[in-house]
C-alpha positions as CSV (number, residue, x, y, z in Angstrom):
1,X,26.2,-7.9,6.6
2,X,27.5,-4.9,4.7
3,X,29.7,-2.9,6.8
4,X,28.3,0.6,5.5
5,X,25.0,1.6,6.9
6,X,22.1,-0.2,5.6
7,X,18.8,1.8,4.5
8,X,15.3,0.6,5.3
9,X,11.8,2.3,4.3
10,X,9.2,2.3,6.9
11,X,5.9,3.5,7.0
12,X,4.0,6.1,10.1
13,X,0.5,4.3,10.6
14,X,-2.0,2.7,7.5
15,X,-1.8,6.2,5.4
16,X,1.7,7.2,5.8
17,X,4.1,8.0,3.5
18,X,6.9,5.6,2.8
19,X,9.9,7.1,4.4
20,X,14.1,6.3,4.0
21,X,15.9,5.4,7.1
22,X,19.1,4.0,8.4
23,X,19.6,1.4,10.6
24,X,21.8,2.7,13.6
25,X,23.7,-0.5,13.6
26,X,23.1,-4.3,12.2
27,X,20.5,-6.0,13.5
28,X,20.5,-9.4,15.0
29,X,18.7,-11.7,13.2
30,X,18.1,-9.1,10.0
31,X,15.2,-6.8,10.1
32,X,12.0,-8.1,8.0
33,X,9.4,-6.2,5.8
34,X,6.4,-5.5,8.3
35,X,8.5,-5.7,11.5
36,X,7.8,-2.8,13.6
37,X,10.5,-0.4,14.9
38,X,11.5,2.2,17.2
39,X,12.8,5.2,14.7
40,X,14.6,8.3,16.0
41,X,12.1,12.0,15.3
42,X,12.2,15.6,16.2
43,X,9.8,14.7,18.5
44,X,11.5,12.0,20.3
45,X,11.4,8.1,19.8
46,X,8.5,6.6,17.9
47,X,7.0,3.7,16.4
48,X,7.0,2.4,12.1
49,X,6.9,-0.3,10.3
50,X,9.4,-1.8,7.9
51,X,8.3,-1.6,4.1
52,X,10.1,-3.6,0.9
53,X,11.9,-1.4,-1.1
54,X,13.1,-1.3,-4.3
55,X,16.9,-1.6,-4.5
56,X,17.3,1.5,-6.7
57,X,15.8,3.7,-3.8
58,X,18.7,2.0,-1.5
59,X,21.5,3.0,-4.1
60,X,20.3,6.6,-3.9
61,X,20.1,7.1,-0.1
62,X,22.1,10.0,1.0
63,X,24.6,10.3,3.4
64,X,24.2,8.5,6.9
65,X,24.6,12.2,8.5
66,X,21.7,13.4,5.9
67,X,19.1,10.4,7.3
68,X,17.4,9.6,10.4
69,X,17.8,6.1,12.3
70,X,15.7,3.2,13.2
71,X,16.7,2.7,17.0
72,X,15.5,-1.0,17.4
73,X,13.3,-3.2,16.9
74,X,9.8,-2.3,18.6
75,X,8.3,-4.5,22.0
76,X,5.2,-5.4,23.9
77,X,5.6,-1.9,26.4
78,X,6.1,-0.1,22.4
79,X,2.6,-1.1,21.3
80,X,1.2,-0.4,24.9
81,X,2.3,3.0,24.5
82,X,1.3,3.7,21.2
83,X,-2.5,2.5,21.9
84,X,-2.2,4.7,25.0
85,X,-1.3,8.0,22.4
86,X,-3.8,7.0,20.2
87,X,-6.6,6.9,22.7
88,X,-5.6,9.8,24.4
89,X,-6.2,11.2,21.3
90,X,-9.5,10.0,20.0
91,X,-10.5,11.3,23.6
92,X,-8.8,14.8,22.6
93,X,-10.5,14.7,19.3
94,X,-14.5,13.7,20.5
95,X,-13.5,16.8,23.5
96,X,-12.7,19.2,20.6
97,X,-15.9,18.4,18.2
98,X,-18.0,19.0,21.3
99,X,-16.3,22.7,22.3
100,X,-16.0,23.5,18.5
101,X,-19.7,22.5,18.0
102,X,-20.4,24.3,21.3
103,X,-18.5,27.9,20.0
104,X,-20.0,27.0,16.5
105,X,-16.3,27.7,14.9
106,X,-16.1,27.8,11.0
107,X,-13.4,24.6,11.2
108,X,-13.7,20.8,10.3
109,X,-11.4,18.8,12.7
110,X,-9.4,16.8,10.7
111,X,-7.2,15.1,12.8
112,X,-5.6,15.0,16.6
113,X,-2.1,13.3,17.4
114,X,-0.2,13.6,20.0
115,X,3.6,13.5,19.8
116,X,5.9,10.7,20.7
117,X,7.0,12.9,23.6
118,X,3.3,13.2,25.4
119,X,4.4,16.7,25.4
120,X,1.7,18.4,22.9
121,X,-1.4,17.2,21.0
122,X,-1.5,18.8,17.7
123,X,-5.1,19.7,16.0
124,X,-5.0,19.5,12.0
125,X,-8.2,21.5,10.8
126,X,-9.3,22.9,7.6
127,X,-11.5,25.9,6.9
128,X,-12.2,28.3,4.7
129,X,-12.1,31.7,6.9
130,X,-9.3,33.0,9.7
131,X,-10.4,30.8,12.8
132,X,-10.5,32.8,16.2
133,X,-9.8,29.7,18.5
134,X,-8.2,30.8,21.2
135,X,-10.8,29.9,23.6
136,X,-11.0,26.3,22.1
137,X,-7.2,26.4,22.8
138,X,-7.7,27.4,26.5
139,X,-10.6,24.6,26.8
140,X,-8.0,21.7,25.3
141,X,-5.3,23.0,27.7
142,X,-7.6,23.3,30.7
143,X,-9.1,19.4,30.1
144,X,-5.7,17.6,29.0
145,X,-2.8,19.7,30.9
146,X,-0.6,19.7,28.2
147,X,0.2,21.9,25.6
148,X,-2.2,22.4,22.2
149,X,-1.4,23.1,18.8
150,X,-3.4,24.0,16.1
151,X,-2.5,23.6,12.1
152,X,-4.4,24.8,9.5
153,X,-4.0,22.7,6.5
154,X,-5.5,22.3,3.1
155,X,-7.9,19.6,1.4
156,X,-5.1,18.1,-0.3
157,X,-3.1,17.8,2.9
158,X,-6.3,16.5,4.5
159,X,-6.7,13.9,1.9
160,X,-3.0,13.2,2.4
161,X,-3.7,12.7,5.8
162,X,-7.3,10.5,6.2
163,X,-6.1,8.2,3.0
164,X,-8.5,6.4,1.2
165,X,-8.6,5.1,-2.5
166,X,-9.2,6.8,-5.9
167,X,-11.1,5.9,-8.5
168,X,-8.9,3.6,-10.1
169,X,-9.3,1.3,-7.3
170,X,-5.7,1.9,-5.3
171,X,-4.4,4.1,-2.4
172,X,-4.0,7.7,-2.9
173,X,-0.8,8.6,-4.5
174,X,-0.2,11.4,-2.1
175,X,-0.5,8.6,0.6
176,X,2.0,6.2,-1.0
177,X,4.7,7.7,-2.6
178,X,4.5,11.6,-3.5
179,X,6.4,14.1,-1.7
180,X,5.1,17.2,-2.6
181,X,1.8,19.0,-4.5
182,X,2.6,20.8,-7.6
183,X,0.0,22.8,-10.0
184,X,-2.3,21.2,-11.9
185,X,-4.7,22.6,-14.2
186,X,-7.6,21.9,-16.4
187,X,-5.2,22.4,-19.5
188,X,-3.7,18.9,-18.3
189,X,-6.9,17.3,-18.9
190,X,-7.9,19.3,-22.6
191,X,-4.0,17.9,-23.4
192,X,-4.9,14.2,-22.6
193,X,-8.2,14.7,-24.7
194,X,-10.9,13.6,-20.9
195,X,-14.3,14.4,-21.0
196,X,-14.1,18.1,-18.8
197,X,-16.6,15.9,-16.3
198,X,-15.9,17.4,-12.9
199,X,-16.9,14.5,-11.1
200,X,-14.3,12.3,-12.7
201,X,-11.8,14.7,-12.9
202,X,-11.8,15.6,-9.1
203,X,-9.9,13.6,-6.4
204,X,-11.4,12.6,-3.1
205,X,-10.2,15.7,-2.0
206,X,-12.4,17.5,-4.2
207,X,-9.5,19.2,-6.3
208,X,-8.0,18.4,-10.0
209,X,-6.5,14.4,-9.6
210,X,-3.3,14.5,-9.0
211,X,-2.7,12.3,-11.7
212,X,-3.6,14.3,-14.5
213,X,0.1,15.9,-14.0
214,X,1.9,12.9,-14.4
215,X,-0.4,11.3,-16.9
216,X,0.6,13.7,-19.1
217,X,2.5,13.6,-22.6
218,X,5.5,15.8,-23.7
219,X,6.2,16.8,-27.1
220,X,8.4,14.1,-27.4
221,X,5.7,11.9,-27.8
222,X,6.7,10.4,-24.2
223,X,4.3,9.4,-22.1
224,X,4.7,10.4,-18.6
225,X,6.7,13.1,-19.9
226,X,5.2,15.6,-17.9
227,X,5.4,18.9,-20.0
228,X,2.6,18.3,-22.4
229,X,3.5,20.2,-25.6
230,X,6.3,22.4,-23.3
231,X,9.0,20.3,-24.5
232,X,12.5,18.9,-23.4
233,X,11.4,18.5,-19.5
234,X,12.1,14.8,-18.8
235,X,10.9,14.3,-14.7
236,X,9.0,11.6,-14.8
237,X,6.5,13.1,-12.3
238,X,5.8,16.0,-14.2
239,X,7.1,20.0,-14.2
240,X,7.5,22.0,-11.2
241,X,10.1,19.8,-9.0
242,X,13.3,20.5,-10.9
243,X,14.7,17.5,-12.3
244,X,15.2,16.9,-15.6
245,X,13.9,20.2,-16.5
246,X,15.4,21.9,-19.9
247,X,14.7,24.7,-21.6
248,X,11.6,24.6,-23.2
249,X,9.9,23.5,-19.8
250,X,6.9,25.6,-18.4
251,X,7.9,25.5,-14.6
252,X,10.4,27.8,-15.0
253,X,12.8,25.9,-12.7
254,X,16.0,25.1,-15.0
């Protein structure tokens, strides 16, 4: 094996994100596309699974200081321990739609987790109003003697974080392999000539697809351009993120 640090991608549960990591040193025989893993977190130790990857995403991996680690490779008391997290927080999440149902709070539950630590179980929620739920937090804390956090996120995020497939029959590209949201408006679709049919237009998440950014035509003629008729931005998943932005680009990011 390759004496320089070798990257692997590896993947947090059904509907996460693919993510870059190192391997902390060669592994013995070689690691193997849905293998699970032990990988190093801010939140201590916890489990992945290997992914393929593309070589060209190996050859731009930063800098073994800039990545995090896979540990080792995952065992029998690994699995036992996430199944333990995971039902400790089903159980956290059927408590909390009973207290929030109970104290009728304007919230959805989206999701419980609790980190690799045991130390916290984090509530992801979504509403549309400021949330008083400090009681709810004193309930969760009194039943599971452990410390509670709640995040507010958005419907994107949400969708992000259930998964689920579009309408063109695959995963949601915010589950598989985009990093961030940028705008997207319904200039994008006018551009690409769609029928302005809300239904079609709209993601699972209820907002403007994703894809209508990076669907998009430059001037150039290009498709996947990204600028529509903005000009000499060449990121290939559209304006907003930086790269390969010039000076006729809309984002305003040169």
């Amino acid at each position: 094996m390759d004496a320089s640090p070798r990257a692997v991608s590896v993947r947090f549960g059904p509907a996460g994100r693919l993510q870059a990591f190192l391997l902390s040193e060669p592994a013995d025989p070689p690691l193997a596309a849905r293998e699970d893993v032990i990988v190093a977190t801010e939140h201590g130790p916890d489990s992945a699974k290997i992914e393929a990857v593309p070589q060209a995403v190996l050859d731009r991996r930063p800098g073994p200081q800039a990545q995090p680690v896979v540990i080792r490779r995952a065992g029998p008391e690994d699995a036992v321990d996430r199944l333990k997290r995971e039902q400790r927080a089903i159980e956290a999440r059927r408590y909390a739609m009973e207290r929030i149902r109970a104290q009728k709070l304007p919230m959805k539950l989206s999701r419980v987790e609790q980190t690799p630590d045991g130390a916290r179980l984090v509530f992801y929620f979504t509403s549309d109003v400021r949330v008083d739920f400090r009681e709810l937090v004193r309930e969760l804390a009194a039943r599971f003697r452990t410390r509670i956090e709640m995040r507010q996120i958005g419907v994107r995020d949400e969708a992000r974080m259930l998964g689920g497939y579009g309408s063109c029959g695959r995963p949601l590209c915010c589950t598989t392999w985009l990093t961030s949201f940028e705008p997207i408006s319904i200039r994008m679709a006018k551009q690409q000539d769609l029928a302005l049919n809300p239904s079609k237009l709209s993601g699972l998440c209820g907002r403007l697809k994703c894809c209508l950014r990076y669907e998009l035509p430059n001037a150039k003629g290009v498709v996947n351009g990204g600028c529509g008729d903005e000009g000499d931005c060449g990121n290939p998943t559209g304006c907003g993120t930086g790269a390969g932005c010039g000076s006729g680009c809309s984002c305003g990011r040169r």
